[in-house]
C-alpha positions as CSV (number, residue, x, y, z in Angstrom):
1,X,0.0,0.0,0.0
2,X,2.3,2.5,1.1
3,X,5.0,1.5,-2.3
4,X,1.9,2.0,-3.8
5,X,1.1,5.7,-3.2
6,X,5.1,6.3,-3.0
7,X,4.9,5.7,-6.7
8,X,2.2,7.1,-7.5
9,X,3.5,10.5,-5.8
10,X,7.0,10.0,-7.6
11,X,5.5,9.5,-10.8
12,X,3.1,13.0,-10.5
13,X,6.7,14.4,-9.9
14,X,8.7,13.1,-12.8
15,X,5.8,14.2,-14.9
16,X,5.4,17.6,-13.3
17,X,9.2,18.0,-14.0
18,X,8.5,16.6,-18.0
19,X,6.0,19.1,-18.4
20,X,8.1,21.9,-16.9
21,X,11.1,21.3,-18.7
22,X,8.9,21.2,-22.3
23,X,7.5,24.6,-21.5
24,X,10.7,26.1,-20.9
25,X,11.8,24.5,-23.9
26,X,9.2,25.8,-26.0
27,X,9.9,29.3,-24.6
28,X,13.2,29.1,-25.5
29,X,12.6,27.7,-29.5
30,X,10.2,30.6,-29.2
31,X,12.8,32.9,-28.4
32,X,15.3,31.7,-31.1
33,X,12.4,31.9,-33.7
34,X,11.7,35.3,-32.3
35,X,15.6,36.6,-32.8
36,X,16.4,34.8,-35.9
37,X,13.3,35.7,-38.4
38,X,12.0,39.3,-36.6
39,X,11.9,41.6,-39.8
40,X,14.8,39.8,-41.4
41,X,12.2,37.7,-44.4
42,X,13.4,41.2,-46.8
43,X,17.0,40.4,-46.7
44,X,17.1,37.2,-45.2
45,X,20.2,36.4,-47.4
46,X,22.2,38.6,-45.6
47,X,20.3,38.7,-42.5
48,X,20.1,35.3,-41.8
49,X,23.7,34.1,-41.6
50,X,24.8,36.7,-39.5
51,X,21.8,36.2,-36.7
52,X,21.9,31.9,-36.9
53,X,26.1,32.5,-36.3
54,X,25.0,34.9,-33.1
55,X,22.0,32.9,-31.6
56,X,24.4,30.1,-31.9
57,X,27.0,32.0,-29.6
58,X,23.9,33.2,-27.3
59,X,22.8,29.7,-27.3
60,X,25.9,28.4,-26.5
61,X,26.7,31.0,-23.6
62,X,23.4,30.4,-22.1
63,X,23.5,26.4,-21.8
64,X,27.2,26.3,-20.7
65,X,27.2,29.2,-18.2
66,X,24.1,28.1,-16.6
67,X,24.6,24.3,-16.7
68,X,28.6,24.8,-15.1
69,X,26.8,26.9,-12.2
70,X,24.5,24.4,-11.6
71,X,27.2,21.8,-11.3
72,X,29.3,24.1,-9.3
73,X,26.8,24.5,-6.6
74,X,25.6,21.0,-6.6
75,X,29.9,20.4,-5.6
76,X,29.7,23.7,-3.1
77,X,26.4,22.8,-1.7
78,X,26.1,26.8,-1.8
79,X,23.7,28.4,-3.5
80,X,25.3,31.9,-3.8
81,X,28.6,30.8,-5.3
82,X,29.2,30.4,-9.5
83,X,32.2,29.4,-11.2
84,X,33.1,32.9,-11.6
85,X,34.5,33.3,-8.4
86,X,37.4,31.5,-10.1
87,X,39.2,34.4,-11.8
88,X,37.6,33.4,-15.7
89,X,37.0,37.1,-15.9
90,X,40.5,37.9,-14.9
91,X,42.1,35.3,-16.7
92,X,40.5,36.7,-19.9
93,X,41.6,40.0,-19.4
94,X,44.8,39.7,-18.5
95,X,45.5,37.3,-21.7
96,X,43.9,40.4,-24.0
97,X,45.7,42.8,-22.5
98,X,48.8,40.9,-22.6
99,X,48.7,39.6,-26.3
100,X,48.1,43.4,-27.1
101,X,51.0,44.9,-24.6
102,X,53.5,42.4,-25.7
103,X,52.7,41.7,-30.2
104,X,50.7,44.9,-30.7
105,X,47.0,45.2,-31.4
106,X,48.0,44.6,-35.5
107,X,49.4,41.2,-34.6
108,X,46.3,40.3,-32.3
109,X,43.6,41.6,-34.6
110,X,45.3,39.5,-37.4
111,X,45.7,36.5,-35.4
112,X,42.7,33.6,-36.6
113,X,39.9,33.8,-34.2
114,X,40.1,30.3,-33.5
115,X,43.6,30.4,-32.6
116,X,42.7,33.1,-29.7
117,X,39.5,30.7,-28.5
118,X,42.0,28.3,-27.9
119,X,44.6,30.2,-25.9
120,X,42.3,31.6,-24.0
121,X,40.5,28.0,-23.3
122,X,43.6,26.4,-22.4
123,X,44.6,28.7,-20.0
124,X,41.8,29.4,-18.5
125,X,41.3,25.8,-18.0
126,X,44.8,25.4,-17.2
127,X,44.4,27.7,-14.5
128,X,41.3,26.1,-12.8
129,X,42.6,22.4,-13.1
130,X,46.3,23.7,-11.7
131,X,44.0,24.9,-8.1
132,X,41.8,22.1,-8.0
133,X,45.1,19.9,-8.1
134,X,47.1,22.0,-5.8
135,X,43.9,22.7,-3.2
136,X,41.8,19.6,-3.5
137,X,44.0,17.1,-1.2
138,X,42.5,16.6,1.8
139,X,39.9,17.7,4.3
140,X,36.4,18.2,4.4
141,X,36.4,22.5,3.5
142,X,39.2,21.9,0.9
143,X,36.0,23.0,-1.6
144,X,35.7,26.4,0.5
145,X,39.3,26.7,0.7
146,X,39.6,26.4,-3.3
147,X,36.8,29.1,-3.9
148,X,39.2,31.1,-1.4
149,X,42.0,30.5,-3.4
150,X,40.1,31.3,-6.6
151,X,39.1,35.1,-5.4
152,X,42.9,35.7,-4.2
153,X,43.9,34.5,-7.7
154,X,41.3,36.0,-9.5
155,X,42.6,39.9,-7.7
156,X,45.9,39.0,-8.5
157,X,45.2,38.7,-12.1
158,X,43.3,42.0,-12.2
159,X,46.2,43.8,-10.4
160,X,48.4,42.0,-13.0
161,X,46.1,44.0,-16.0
162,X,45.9,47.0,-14.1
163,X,49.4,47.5,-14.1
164,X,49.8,46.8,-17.8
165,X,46.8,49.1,-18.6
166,X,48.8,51.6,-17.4
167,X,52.0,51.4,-18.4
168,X,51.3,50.4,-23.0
169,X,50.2,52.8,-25.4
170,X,46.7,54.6,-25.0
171,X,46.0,53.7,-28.8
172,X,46.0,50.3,-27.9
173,X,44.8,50.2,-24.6
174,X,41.6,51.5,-26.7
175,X,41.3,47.7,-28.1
176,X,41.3,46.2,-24.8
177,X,39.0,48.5,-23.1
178,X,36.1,46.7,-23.8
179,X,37.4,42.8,-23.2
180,X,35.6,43.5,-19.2
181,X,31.9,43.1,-21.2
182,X,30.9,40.2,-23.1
183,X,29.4,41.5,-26.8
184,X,27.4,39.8,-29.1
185,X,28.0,42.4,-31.7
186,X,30.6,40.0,-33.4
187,X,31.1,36.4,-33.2
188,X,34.1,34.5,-34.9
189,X,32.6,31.9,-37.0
190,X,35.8,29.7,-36.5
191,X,35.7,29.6,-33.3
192,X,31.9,29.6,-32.6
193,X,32.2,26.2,-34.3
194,X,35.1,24.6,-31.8
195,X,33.1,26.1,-29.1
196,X,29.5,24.0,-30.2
197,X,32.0,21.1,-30.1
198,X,33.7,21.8,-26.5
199,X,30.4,22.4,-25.0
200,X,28.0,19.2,-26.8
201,X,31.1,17.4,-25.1
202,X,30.8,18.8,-21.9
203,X,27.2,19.3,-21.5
204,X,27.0,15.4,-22.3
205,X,29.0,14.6,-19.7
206,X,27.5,16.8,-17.3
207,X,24.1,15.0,-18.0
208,X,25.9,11.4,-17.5
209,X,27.1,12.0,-14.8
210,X,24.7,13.8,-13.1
211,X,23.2,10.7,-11.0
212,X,26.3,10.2,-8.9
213,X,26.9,14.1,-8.8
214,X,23.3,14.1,-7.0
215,X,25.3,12.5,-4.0
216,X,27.7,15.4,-3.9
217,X,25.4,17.4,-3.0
218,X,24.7,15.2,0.4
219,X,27.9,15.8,1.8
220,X,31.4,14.6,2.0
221,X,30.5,12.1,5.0
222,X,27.7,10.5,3.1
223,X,29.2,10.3,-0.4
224,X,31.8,8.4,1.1
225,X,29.9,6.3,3.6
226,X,27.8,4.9,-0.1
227,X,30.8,4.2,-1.7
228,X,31.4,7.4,-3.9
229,X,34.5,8.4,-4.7
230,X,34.3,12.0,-3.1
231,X,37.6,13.5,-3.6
232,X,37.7,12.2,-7.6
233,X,34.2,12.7,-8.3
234,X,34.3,16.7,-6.9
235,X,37.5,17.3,-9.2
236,X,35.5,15.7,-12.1
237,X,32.5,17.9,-11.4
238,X,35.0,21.0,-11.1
239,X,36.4,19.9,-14.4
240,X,33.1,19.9,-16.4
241,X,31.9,23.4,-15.2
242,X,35.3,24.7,-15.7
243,X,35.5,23.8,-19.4
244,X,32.1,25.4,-19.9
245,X,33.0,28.3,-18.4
246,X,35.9,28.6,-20.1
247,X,34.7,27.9,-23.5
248,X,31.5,30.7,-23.0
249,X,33.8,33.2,-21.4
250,X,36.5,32.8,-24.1
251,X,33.7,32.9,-26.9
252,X,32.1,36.2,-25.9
253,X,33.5,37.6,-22.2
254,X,33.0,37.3,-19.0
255,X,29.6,37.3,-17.2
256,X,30.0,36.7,-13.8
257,X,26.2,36.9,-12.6
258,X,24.6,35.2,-15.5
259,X,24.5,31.4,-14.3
260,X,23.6,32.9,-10.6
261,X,20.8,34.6,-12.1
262,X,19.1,31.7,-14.2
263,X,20.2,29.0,-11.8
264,X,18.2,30.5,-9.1
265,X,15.4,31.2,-10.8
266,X,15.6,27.5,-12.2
267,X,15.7,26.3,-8.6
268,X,11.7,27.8,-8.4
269,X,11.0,26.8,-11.9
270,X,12.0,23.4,-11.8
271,X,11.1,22.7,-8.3
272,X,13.9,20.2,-8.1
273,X,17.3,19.5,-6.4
274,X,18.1,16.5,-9.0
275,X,21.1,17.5,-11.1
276,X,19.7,16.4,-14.3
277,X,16.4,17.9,-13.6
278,X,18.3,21.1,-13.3
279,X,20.4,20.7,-16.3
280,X,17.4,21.0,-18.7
281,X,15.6,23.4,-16.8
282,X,18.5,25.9,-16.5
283,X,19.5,25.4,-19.8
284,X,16.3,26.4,-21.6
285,X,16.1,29.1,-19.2
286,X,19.4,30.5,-19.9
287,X,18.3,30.5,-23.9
288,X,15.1,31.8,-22.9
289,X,16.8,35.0,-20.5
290,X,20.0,35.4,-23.2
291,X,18.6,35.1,-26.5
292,X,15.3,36.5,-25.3
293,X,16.8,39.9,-23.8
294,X,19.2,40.1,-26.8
295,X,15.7,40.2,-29.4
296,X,14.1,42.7,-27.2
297,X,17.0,45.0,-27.1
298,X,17.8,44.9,-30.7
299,X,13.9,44.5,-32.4
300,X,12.4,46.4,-29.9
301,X,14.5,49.0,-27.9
302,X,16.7,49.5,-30.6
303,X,19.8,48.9,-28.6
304,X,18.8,51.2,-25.6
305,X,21.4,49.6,-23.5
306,X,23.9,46.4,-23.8
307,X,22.0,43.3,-22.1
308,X,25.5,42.1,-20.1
309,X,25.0,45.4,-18.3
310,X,21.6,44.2,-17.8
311,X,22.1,41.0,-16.0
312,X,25.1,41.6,-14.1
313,X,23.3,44.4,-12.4
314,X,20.0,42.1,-11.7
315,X,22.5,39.2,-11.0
316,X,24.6,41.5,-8.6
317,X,21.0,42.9,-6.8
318,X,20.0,39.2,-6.7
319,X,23.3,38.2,-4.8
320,X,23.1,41.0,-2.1
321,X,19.8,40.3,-1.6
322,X,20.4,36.4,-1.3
323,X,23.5,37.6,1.1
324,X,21.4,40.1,3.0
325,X,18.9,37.1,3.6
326,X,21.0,34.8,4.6
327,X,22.5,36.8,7.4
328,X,19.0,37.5,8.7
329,X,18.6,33.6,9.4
């Protein structure tokens, strides 16, 4: 009796989350429809290449920043915390104001697109993997500790840029100036196209493995007490949301408060703490907030105001508050 209604209550669940995630998913088609033919049928053979290689960068940003947030705080078991705390954003700066400060802005603005996707990938992955293996030893706060480790590094980096903003050229500090944002504006076809790779790879993993990630998110005690793996398993789930990260932020630029944003609001959406669950939920969300506030801005405000702006000030508001809240408790 009692397996009985168990069942029937987990399957009015799983089918509460099915119907969720397909509404969020037909918002976010909607959304893509909505960006990619709005008063673009006149031209649409000049039109239409240049939005489809854009949505695919908005898409892309949206389902890897979200989805690596998610896993991040299914690892941190904190749900104020996102992969940016890293140092991605300073990472990516300091490389562009670097490449410009030591070859000149001629030798980076003739440099393949691709090529600087890549560098900036690798390192930025370099960069997290190098902390996870240095930090992630031993002890149960090693987590805490790393995301410690990650704000020193990340203010490190941005002293590092400061000091080279100051000291090159003003000419060419001009073609850095604007590496803080991400833009949509432009979007390297080259390297659009590695970055659809990178993150199919990643996100497919994320979704594998999201079942024994689940049991992260119970603690280090009980992970190990069911057999898991803990210490591996966390530098795995690191791992994934790093590349994704990494591949979004080196496509476009940093936006630190964009998976906060959408992961959150997926939390209430989805109305679930499974992993997977979350994965879909966010990921349509993330399509739905990015490509949606992109087609407003452009078809409607006629480019009022840049949408990163936009988020990382709701995503900042939405962090103090969440801050402010929890020190109430």
């Amino acid at each position: 009796m009692h397996d009985a209604v168990l069942d029937r209550i987990l399957n009015a669940r799983r089918s509460q989350a099915r119907a969720r995630l397909i509404l969020v998913g037909a918002l976010a088609i909607a959304m893509c429809v909505f960006f990619l033919t709005y008063d673009a049928f006149g031209a649409w053979a000049i039109i239409g290449r240049l939005r489809a290689t854009r949505l695919g960068a908005l898409v892309v940003v949206a389902a890897s920043l979200s989805v690596a947030t998610a896993v991040f705080q299914a690892v941190t078991r904190n749900r104020i915390l996102a992969p940016s705390v890293m140092g991605f954003d300073s990472m990516f700066q300091l490389v562009a104001t670097a490449s410009v400060f030591l070859f000149g802005s001629a030798a980076v603005n003739a440099m393949p697109g691709s090529v600087m996707f890549l560098i900036n990938t690798a390192l930025m992955t370099a960069l997290a993997v190098s902390l996870f293996l240095t930090v992630l030893r031993k002890g149960r706060s090693n987590v805490y500790l790393l995301v410690l480790v990650g704000i020193v590094v990340g203010t490190f980096l941005r002293s590092v840029t400061t000091l080279l903003s100051t000291v090159m050229d003003p000419g060419e500090y001009l073609v850095v100036s604007d590496k803080g944002t991400a833009s949509f504006a432009v979007v390297n076809g080259q390297a659009l196209g590695i970055a659809v790779v990178v993150a199919l790879a990643a996100l497919a993993y994320v979704v594998w493995r999201s079942p024994v990630w689940d049991i992260l998110a119970l603690g280090p005690e009980i992970a190990i007490g069911l057999g898991l793996n803990y210490r591996r398993e966390v530098r795995l789930a690191l791992s994934a949301s790093t590349v994704l990260v990494a591949c979004a932020t080196a496509l476009v630029g940093p936006l630190m408060f964009f998976g906060l944003l959408v992961v959150n609001v997926g939390y209430y959406v989805g109305r679930s703490n499974k992993l997977r669950d979350l994965v879909g939920v966010t990921a349509g969300l993330g399509v739905v907030v990015l490509v949606g506030g992109q087609a407003l801005l452009e078809h409607v405000f006629d480019q009022a105001t840049v949408l990163p702006v936009i988020l990382e000030l709701v995503g900042g508001l939405l962090l103090l508050t969440m801050i402010v809240r929890g020190a109430r408790r």
